[in-house]
Residue, then its C-alpha position, 0 to 999 in steps of 0.5 A: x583452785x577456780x575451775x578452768x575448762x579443758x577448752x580453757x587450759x590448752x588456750x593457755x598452752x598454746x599461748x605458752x608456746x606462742x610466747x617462747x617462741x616469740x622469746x627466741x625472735x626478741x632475744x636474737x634481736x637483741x643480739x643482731x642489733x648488737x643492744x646484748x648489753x643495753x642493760x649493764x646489769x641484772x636483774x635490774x637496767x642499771x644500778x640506779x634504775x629498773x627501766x633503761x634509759x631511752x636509748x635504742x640498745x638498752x629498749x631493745x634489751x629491756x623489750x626482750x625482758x619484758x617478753x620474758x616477764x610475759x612468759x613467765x607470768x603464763x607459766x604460772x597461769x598454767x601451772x595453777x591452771x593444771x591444778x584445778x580439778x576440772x583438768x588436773x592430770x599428773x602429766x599436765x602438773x608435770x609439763x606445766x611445772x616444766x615451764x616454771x623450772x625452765x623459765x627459772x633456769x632462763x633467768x638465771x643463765x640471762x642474768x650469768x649472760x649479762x655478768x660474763x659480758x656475752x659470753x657466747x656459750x652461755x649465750x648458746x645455752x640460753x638459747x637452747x634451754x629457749x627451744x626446750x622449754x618450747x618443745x614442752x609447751x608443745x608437749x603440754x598442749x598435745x596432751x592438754x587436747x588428747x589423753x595422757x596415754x598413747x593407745x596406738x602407733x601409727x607408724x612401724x617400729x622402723x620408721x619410729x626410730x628413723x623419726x628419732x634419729x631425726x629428732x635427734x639430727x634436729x637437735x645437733x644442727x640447732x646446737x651447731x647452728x649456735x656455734x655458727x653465730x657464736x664464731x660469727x660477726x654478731x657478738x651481742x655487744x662491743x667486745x663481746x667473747x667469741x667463739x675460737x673457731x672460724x666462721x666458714x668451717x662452723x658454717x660448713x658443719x652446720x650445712x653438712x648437717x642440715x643436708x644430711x637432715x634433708x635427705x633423711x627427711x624426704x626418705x621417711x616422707x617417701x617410706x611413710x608413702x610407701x607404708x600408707x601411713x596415716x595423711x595427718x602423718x605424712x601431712x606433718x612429714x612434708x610440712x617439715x621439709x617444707x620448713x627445712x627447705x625454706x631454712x636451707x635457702x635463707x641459711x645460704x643466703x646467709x652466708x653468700x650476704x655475710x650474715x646479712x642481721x635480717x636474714x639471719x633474724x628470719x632465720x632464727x624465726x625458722x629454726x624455731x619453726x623446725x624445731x616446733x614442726x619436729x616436734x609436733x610431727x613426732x608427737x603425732x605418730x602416735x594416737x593418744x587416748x581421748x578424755x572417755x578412752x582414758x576413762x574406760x582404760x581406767x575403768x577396765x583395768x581396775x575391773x579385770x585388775x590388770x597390770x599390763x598397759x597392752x593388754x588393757x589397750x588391746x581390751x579397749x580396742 
């Protein structure tokens, strides 16, 4: 394999999460401007030809697969990229064949989305699997700039759960946040299946949980404060209400414009951007080794023979 450069590598992951972030703004596009089935078969436009016929619908659609030709194409630059010597970590293999398996699964459900005409579970779930394989090209990335071990926790146990219960929260509100589209106006396409419940009750779930998200934030935000937590923790903390806030007002603007297209396409690009700020922030309550900790890690336990990860960190520390 050529040598990639460590700087190199994480360059290449930011990218990948760039990339599949952009994937959630194109595909909601293609759904808010109604162009889902712009292209009536798969994998190719139409029967007779691979590229759409120039119309607005099917460039829409088409631009939203050419997207996910990009993204896939910097998935296996990564991939191939985590296995050249100069970088080549069994975490980094690991995470970059995550964007492989996702992206293959995203091709997949695209093409059963076309199939059953838009149906909108399966829609929800290519949506999600959108926002998984972001999370893991976040992953990617941290761990492509630090080392593969977490040597310390920043924050209490105490809060460290209550970070997952979040996480946790984060991810009910995104799933219920599908059903609200799913139930809405924005079928994807003429004729398209929707979801058999209504509208303003999916709608009011899904602010119940997003309020119940808020509080929970600013009470770890202020027990952060109150514990002196590190700044880059709370930092992370604040951005992330920050985000939730921004996403609260253009949710019920949303709705009060009765799911206005723009909106609603600005507020998919903020769920993508909360569900990327809880990542981070999460990933961020630990500290992870740097390239010589991992080094030295190494070079203690296979020394004093030991088998226990704490005591060697305790060595190192």
């Amino acid at each position: 394999m050529p040598k990639v450069s460590p700087l190199v590598f994480r360059r290449i992951a930011l990218v990948a999460a760039i990339c599949y972030a952009l994937l959630v703004v194109t595909g909601g596009a293609v759904r808010l401007t109604g162009s889902g089935l712009g292209c009536h078969d798969w994998p190719t436009c139409s029967r007779s030809s691979v590229t759409p016929a120039v119309s607005f619908h099917p460039l829409v659609e088409f631009s939203n697969r050419m997207v996910s030709v990009a993204v896939t194409v910097v998935s296996i630059v990564a991939f191939l990229a985590a296995l050249s010597p100069s970088v080549r970590r069994r975490d980094l293999v690991w995470l970059s064949s995550g964007l492989i398996a996702g992206i293959a699964g995203q091709i997949v459900i695209g093409g059963v989305v076309v199939l059953t005409k838009l149906n909108p579970y399966w829609v929800a779930l290519h949506f999600l699997l959108t926002l998984a394989i972001v999370a893991d090209a976040i992953v990617l990335y941290v761990h492509a700039s630090q080392g593969e071990r977490a040597v310390e926790r920043l924050v209490g146990k105490d809060l460290l759960w209550l970070s997952r219960l979040l996480l946790a929260t984060i991810t009910v509100l995104v799933m219920a946040g599908t059903m609200v589209t799913g139930s809405g106006p924005h079928a994807g396409g003429p004729g398209a299946e929707r979801v058999p419940e209504s509208f303003r009750d999916m709608a009011e779930l899904h602010a119940d949980i997003a309020l119940f998200l808020v509080g929970m934030t600013l009470a770890l935000l202020f027990a952060l404060h109150q514990t002196r937590a590190p700044a880059a923790v709370q930092r992370r903390a604040r951005l992330l209400l920050e985000i939730l806030f921004v996403q609260g007002t253009l949710g019920y603007t949303q709705y009060f414009l009765h799911d206005n297209a723009a909106v609603v396409e600005v507020h998919l690009a903020g769920a993508a951007a909360a569900w990327s700020a809880m990542v981070v922030f999460y990933l961020g309550l630990h500290r992870r080794s740097t390239t010589a900790e991992a080094r030295a890690l190494e070079a203690i336990g296979f020394a004093a023979g030991a088998h226990d990860e704490l005591a060697v960190t305790d060595a190192l520390l």
